[in-house]
Predicted model as a PDB file, atoms N, CA, C, CB and O in Angstrom, pLDDT in the B-factor column:
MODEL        1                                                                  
ATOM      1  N   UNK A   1     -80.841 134.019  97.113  1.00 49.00           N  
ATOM      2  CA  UNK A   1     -81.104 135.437  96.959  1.00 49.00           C  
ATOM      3  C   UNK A   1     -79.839 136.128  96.460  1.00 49.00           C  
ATOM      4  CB  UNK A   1     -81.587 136.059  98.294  1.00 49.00           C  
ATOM      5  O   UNK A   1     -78.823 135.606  96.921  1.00 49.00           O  
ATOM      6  N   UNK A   2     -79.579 137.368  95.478  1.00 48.00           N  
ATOM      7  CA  UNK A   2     -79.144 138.143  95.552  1.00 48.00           C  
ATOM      8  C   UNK A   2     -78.330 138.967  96.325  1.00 48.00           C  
ATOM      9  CB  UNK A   2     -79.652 138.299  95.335  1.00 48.00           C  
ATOM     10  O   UNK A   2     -79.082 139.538  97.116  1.00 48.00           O  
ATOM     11  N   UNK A   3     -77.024 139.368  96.528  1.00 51.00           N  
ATOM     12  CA  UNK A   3     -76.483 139.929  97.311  1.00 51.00           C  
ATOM     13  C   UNK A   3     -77.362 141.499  96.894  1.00 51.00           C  
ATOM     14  CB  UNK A   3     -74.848 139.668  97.198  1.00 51.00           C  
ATOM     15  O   UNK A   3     -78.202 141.842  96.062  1.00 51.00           O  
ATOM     16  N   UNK A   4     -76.723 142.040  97.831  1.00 54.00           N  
ATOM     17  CA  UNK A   4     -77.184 143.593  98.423  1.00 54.00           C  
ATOM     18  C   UNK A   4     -77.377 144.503  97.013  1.00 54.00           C  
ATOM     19  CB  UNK A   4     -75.752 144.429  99.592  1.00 54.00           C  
ATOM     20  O   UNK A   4     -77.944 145.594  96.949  1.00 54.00           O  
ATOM     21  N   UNK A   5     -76.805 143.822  95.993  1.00 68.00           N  
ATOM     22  CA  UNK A   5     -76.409 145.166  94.862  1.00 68.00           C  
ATOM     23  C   UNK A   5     -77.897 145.391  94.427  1.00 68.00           C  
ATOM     24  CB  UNK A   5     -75.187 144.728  93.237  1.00 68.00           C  
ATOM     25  O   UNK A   5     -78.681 144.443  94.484  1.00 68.00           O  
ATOM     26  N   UNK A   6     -78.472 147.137  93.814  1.00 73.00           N  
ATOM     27  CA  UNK A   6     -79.459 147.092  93.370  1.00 73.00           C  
ATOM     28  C   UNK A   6     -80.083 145.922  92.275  1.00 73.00           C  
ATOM     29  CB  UNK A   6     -79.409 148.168  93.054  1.00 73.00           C  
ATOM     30  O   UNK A   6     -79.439 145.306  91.425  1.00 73.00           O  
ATOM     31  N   UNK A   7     -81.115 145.851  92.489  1.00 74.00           N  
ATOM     32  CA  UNK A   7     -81.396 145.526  91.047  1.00 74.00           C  
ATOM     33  C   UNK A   7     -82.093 145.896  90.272  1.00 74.00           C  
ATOM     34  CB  UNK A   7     -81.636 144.683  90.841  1.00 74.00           C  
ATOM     35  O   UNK A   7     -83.110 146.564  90.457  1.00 74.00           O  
ATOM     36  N   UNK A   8     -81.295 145.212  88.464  1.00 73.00           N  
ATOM     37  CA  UNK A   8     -81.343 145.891  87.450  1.00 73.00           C  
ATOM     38  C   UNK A   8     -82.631 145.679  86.466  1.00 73.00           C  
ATOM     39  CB  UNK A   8     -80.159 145.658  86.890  1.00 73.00           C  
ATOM     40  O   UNK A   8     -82.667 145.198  85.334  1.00 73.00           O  
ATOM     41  N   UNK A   9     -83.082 145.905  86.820  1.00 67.00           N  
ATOM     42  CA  UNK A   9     -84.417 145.834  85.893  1.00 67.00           C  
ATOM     43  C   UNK A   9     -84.180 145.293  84.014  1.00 67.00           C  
ATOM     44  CB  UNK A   9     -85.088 147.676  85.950  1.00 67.00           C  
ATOM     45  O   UNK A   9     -84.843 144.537  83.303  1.00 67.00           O  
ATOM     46  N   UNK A  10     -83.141 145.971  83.798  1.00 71.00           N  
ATOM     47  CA  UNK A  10     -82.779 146.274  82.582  1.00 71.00           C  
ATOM     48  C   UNK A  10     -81.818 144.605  81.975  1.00 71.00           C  
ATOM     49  CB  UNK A  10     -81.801 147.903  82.742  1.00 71.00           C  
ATOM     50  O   UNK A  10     -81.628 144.270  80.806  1.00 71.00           O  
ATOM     51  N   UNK A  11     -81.500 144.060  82.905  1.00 71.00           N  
ATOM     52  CA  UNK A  11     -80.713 142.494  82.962  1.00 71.00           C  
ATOM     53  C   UNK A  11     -81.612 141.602  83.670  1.00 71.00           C  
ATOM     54  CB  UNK A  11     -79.163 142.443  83.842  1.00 71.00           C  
ATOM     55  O   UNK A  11     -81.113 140.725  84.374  1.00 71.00           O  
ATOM     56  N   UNK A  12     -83.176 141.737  83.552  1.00 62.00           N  
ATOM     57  CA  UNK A  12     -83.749 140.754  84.248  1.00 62.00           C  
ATOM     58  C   UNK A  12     -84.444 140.159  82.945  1.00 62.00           C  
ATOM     59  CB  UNK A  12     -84.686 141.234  85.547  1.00 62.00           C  
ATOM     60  O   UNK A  12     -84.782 140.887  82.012  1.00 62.00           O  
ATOM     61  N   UNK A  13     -84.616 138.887  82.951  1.00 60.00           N  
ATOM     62  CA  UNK A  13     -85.400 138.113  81.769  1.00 60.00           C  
ATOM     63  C   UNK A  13     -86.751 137.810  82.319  1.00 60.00           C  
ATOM     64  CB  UNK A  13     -84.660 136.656  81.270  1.00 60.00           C  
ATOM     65  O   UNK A  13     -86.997 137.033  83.241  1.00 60.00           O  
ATOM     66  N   UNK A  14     -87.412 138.373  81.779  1.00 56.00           N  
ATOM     67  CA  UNK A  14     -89.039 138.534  82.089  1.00 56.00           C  
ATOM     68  C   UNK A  14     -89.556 137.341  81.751  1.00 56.00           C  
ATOM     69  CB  UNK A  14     -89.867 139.685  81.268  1.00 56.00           C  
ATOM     70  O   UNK A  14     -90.193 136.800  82.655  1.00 56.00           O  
ATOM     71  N   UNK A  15     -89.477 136.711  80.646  1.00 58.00           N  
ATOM     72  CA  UNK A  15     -90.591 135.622  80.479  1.00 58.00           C  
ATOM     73  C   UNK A  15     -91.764 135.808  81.223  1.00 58.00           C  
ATOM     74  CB  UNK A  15     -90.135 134.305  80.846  1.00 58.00           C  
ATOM     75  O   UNK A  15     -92.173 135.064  82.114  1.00 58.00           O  
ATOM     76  N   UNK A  16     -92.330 136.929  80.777  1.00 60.00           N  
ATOM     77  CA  UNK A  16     -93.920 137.017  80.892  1.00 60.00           C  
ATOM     78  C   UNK A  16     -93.867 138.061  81.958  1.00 60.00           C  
ATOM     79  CB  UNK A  16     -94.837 135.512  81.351  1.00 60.00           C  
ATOM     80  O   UNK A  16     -94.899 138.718  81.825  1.00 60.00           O  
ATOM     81  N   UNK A  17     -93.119 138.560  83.013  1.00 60.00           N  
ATOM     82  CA  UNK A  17     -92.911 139.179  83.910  1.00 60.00           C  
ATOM     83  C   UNK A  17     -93.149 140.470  84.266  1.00 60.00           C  
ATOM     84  CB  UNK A  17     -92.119 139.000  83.985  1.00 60.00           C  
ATOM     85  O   UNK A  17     -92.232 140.730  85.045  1.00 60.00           O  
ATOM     86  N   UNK A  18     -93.650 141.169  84.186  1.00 63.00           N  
ATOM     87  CA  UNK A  18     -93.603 142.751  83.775  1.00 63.00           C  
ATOM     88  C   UNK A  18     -93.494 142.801  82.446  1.00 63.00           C  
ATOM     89  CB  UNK A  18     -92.421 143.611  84.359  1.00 63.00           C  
ATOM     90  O   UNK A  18     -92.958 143.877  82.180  1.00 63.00           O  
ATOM     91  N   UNK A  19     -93.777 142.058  81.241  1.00 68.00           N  
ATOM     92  CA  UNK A  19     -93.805 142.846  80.089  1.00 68.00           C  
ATOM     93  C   UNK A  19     -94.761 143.780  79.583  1.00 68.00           C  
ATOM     94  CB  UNK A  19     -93.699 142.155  79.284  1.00 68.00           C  
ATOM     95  O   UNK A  19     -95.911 143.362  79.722  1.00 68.00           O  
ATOM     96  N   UNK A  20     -94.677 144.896  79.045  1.00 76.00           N  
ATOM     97  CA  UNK A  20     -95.268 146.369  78.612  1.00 76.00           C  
ATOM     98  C   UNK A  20     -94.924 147.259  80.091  1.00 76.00           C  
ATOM     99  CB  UNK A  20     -97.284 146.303  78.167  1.00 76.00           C  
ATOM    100  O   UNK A  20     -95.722 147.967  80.706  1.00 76.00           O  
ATOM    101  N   UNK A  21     -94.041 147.086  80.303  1.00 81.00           N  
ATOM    102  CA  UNK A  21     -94.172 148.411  81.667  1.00 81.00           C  
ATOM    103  C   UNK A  21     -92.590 149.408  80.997  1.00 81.00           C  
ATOM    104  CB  UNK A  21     -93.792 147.417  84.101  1.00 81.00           C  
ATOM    105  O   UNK A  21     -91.393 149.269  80.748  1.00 81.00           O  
ATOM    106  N   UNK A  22     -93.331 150.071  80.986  1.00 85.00           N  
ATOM    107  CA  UNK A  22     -91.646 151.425  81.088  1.00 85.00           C  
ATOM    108  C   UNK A  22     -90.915 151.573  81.841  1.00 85.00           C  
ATOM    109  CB  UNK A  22     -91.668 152.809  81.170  1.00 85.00           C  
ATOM    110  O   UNK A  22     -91.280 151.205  82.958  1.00 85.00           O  
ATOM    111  N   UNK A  23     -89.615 152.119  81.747  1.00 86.00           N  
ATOM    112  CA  UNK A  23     -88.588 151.974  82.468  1.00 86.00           C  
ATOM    113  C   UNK A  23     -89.081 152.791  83.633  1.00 86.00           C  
ATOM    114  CB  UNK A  23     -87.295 152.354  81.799  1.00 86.00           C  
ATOM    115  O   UNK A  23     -88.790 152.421  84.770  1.00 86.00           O  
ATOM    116  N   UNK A  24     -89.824 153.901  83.435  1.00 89.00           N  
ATOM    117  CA  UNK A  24     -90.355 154.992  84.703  1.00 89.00           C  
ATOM    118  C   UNK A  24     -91.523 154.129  85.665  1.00 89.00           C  
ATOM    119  CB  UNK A  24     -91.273 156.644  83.893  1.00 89.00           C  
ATOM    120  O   UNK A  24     -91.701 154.422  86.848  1.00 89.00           O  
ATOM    121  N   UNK A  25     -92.426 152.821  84.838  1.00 88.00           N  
ATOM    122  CA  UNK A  25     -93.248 152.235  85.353  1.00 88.00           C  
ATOM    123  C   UNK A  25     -93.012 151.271  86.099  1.00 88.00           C  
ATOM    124  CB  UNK A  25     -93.877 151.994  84.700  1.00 88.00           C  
ATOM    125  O   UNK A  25     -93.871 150.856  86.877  1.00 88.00           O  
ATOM    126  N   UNK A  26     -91.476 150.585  85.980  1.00 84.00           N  
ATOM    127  CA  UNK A  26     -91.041 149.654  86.665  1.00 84.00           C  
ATOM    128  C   UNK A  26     -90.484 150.406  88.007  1.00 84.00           C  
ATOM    129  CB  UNK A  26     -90.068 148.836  85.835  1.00 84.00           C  
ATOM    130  O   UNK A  26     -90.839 150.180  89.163  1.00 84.00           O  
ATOM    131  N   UNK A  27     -88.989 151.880  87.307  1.00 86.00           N  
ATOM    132  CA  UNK A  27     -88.974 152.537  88.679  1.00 86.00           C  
ATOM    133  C   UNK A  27     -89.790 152.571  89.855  1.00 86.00           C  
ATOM    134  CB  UNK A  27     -88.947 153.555  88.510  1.00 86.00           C  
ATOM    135  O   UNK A  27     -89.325 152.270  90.954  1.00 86.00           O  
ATOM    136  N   UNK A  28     -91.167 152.974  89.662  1.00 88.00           N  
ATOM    137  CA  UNK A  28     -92.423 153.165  90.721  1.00 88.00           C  
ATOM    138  C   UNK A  28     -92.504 152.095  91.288  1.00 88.00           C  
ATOM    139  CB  UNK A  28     -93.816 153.486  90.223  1.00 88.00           C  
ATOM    140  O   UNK A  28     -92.457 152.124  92.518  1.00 88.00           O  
ATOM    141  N   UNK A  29     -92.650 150.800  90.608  1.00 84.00           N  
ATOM    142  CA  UNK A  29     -92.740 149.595  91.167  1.00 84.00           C  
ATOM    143  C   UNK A  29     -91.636 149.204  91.997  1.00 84.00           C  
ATOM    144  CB  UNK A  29     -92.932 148.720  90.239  1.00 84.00           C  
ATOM    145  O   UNK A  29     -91.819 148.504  92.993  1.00 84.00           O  
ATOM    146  N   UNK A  30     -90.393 149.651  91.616  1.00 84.00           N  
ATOM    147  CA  UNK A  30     -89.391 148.981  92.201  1.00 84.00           C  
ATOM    148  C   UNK A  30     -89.006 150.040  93.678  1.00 84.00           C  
ATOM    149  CB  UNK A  30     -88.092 148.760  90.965  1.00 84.00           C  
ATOM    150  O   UNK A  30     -88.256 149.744  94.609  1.00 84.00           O  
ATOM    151  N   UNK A  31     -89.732 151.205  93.503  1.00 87.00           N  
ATOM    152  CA  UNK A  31     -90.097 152.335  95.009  1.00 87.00           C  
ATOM    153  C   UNK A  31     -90.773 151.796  96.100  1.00 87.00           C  
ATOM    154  CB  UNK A  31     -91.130 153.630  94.714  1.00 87.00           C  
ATOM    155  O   UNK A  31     -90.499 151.872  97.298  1.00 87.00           O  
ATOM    156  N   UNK A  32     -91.983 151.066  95.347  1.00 85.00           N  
ATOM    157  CA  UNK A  32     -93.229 150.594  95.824  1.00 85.00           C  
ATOM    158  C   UNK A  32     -92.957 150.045  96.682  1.00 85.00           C  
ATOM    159  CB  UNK A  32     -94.001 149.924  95.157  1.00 85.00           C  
ATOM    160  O   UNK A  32     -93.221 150.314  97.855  1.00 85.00           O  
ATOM    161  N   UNK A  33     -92.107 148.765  96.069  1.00 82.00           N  
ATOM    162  CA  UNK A  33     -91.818 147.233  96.621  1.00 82.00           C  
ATOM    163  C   UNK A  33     -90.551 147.258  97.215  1.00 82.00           C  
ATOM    164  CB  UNK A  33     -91.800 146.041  95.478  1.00 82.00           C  
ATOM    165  O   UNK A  33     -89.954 146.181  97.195  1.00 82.00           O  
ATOM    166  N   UNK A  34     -89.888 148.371  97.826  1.00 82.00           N  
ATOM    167  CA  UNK A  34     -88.159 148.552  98.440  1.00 82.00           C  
ATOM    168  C   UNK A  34     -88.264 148.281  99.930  1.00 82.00           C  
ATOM    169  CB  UNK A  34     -87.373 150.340  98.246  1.00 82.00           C  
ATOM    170  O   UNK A  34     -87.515 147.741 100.744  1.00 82.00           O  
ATOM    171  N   UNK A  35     -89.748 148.983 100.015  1.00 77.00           N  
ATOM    172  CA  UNK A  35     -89.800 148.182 101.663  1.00 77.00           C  
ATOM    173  C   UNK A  35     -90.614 147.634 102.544  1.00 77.00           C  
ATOM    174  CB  UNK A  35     -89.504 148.778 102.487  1.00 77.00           C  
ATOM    175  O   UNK A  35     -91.060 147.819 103.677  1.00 77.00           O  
ATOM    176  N   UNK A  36     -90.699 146.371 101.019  1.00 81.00           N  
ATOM    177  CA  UNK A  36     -92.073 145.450 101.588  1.00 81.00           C  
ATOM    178  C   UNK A  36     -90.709 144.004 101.370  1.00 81.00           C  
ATOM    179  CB  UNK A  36     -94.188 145.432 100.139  1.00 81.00           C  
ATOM    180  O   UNK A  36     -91.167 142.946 101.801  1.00 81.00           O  
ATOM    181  N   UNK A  37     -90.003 143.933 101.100  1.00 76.00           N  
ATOM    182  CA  UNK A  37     -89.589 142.731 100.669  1.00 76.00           C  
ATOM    183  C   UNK A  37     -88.412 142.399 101.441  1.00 76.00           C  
ATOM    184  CB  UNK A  37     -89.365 142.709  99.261  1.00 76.00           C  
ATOM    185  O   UNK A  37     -87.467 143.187 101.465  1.00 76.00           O  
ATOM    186  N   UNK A  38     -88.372 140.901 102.308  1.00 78.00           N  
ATOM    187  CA  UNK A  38     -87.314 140.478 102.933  1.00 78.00           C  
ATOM    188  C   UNK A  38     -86.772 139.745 102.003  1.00 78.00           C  
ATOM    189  CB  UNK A  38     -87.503 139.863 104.109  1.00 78.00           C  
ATOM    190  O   UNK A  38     -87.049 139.353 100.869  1.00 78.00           O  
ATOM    191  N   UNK A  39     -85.270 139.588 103.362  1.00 81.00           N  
ATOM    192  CA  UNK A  39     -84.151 139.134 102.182  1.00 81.00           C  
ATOM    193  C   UNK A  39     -84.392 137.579 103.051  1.00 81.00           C  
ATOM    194  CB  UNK A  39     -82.088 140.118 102.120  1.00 81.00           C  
ATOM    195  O   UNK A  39     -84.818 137.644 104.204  1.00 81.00           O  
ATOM    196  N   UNK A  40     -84.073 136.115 102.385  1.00 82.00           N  
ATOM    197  CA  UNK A  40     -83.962 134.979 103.227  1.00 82.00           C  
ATOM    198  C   UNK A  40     -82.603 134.419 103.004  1.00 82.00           C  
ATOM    199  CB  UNK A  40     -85.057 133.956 102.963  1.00 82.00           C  
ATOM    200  O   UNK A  40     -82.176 135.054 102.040  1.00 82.00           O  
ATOM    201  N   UNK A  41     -81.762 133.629 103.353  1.00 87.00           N  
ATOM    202  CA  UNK A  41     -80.695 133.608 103.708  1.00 87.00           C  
ATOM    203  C   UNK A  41     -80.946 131.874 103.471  1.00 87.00           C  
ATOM    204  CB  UNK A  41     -80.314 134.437 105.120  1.00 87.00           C  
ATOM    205  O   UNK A  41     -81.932 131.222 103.817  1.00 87.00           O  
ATOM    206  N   UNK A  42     -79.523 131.320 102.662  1.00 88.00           N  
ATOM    207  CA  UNK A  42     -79.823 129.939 102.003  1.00 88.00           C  
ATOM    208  C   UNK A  42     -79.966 129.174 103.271  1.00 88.00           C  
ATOM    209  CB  UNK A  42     -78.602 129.291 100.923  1.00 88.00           C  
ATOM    210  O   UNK A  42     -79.374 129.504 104.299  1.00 88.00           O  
ATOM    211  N   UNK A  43     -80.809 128.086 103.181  1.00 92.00           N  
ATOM    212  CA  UNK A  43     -81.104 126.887 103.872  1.00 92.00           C  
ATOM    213  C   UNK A  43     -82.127 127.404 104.927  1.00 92.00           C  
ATOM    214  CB  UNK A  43     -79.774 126.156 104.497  1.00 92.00           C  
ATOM    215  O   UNK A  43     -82.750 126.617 105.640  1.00 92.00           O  
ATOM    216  N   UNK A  44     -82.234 128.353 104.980  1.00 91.00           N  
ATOM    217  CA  UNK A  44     -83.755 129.479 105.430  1.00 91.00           C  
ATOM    218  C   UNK A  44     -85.244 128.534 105.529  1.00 91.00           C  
ATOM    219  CB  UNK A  44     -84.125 130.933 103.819  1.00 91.00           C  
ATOM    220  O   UNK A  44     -85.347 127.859 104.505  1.00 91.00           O  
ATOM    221  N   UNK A  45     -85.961 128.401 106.118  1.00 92.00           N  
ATOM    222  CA  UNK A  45     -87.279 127.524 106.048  1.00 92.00           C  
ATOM    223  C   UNK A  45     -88.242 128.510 106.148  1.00 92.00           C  
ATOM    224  CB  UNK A  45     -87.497 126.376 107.204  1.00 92.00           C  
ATOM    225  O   UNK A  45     -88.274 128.832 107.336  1.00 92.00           O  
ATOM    226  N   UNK A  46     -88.932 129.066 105.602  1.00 90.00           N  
ATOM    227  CA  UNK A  46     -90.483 129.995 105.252  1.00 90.00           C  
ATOM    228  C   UNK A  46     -91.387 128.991 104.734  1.00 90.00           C  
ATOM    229  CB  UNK A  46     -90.390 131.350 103.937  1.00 90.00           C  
ATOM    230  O   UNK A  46     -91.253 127.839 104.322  1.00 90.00           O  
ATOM    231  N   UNK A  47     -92.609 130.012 104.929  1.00 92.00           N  
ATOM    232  CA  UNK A  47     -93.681 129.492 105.107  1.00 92.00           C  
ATOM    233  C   UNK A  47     -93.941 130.308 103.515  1.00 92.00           C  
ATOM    234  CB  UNK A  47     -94.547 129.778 106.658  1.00 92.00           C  
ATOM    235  O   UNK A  47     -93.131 131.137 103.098  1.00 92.00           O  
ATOM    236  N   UNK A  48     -95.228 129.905 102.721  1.00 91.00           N  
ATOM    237  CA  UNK A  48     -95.657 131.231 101.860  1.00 91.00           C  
ATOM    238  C   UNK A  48     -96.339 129.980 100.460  1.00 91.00           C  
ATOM    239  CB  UNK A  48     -93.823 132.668 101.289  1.00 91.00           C  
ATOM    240  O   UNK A  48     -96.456 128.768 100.275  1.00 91.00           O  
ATOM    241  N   UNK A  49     -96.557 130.976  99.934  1.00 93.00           N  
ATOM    242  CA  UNK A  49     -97.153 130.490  98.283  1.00 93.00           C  
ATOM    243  C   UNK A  49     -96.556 130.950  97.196  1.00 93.00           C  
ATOM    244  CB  UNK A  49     -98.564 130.916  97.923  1.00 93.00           C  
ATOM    245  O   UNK A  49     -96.801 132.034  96.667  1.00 93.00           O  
ATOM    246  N   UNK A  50     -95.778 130.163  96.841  1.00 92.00           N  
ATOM    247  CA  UNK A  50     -95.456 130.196  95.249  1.00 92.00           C  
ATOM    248  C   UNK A  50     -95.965 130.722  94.296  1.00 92.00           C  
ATOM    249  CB  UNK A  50     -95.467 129.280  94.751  1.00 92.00           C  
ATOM    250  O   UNK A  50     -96.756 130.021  93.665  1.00 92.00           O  
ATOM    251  N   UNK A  51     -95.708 132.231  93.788  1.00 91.00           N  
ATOM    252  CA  UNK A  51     -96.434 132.593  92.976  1.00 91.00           C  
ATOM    253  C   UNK A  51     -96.047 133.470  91.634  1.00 91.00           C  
ATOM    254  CB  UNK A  51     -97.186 133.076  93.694  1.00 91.00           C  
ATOM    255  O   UNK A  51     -96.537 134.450  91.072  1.00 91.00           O  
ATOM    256  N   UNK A  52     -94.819 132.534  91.394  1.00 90.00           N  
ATOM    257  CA  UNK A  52     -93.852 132.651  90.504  1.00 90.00           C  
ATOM    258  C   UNK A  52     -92.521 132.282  90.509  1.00 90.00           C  
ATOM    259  CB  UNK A  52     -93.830 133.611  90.295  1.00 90.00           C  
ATOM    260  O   UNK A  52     -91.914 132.199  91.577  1.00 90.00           O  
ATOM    261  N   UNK A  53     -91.909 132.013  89.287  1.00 90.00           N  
ATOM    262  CA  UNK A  53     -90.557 131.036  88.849  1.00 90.00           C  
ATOM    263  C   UNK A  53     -90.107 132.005  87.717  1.00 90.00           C  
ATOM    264  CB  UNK A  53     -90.923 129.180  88.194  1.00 90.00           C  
ATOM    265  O   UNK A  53     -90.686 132.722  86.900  1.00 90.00           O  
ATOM    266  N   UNK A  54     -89.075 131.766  87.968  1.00 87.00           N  
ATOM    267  CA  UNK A  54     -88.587 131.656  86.469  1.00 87.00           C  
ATOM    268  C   UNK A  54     -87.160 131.220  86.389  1.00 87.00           C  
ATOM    269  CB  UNK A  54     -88.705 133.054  85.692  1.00 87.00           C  
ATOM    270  O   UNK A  54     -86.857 130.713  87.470  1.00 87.00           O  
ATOM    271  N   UNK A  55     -85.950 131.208  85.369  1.00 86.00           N  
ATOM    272  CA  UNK A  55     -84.595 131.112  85.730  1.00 86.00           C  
ATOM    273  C   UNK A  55     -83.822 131.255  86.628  1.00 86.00           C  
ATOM    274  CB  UNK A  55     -84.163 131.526  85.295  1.00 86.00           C  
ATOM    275  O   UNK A  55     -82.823 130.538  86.695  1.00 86.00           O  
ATOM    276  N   UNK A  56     -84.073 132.170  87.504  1.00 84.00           N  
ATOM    277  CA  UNK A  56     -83.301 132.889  88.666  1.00 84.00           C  
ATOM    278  C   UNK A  56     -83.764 132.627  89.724  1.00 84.00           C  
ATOM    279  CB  UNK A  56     -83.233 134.228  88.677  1.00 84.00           C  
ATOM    280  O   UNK A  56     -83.165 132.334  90.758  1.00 84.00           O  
ATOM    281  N   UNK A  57     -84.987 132.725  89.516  1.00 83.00           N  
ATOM    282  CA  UNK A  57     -85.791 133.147  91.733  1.00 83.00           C  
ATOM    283  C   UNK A  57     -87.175 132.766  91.468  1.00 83.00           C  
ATOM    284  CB  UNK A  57     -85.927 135.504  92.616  1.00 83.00           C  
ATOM    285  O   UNK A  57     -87.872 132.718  90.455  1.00 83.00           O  
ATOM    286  N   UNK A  58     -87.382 132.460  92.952  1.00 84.00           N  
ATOM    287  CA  UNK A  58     -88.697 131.441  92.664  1.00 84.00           C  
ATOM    288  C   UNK A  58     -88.941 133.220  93.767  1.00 84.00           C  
ATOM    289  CB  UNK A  58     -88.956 129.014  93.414  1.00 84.00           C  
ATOM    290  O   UNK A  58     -88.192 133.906  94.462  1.00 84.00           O  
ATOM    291  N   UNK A  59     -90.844 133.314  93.220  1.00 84.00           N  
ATOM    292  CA  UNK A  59     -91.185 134.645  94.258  1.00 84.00           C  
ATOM    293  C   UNK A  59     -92.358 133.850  95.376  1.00 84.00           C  
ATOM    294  CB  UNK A  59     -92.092 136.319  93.174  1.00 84.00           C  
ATOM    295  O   UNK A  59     -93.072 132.924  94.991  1.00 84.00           O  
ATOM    296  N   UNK A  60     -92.387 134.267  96.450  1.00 85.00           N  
ATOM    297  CA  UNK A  60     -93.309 133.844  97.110  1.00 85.00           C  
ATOM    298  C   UNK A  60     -93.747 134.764  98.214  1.00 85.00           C  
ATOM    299  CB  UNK A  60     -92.969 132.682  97.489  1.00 85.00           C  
ATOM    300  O   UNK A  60     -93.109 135.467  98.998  1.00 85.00           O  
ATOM    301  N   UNK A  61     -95.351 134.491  97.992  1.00 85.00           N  
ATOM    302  CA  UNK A  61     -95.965 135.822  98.688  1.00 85.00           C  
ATOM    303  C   UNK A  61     -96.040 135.174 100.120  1.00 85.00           C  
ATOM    304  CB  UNK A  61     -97.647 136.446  98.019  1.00 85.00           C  
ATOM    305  O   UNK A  61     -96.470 135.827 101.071  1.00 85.00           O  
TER     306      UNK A  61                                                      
ENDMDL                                                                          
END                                                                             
């Protein structure tokens, strides 16, 4: 995971990811989702489903 710093929407490589959303459409999203999402901490064991990859971060719901 990511340390604490926001993140940048604008330095993320989508490959397929949100592409067509506006910078105001991602804002909302990124409001939406500020306090639904935990942070896990390396060597961390969760439970969940894989429901996306890409270069950086695997997402799991």
């Amino acid at each position: 995971m990511s340390s604490s710093k926001e993140f940048n929407w604008d330095n993320f490589s989508t490959k397929g990811f949100g592409d067509g959303y506006s910078k105001e459409q991602r804002a909302q999203m990124e409001a939406m989702y500020a306090g639904t999402l935990n942070e896990i901490t390396e060597k961390e064991v969760i439970k969940g489903v894989v429901v996306g990859v890409n270069d950086k971060d695997v997402i799991i719901n």
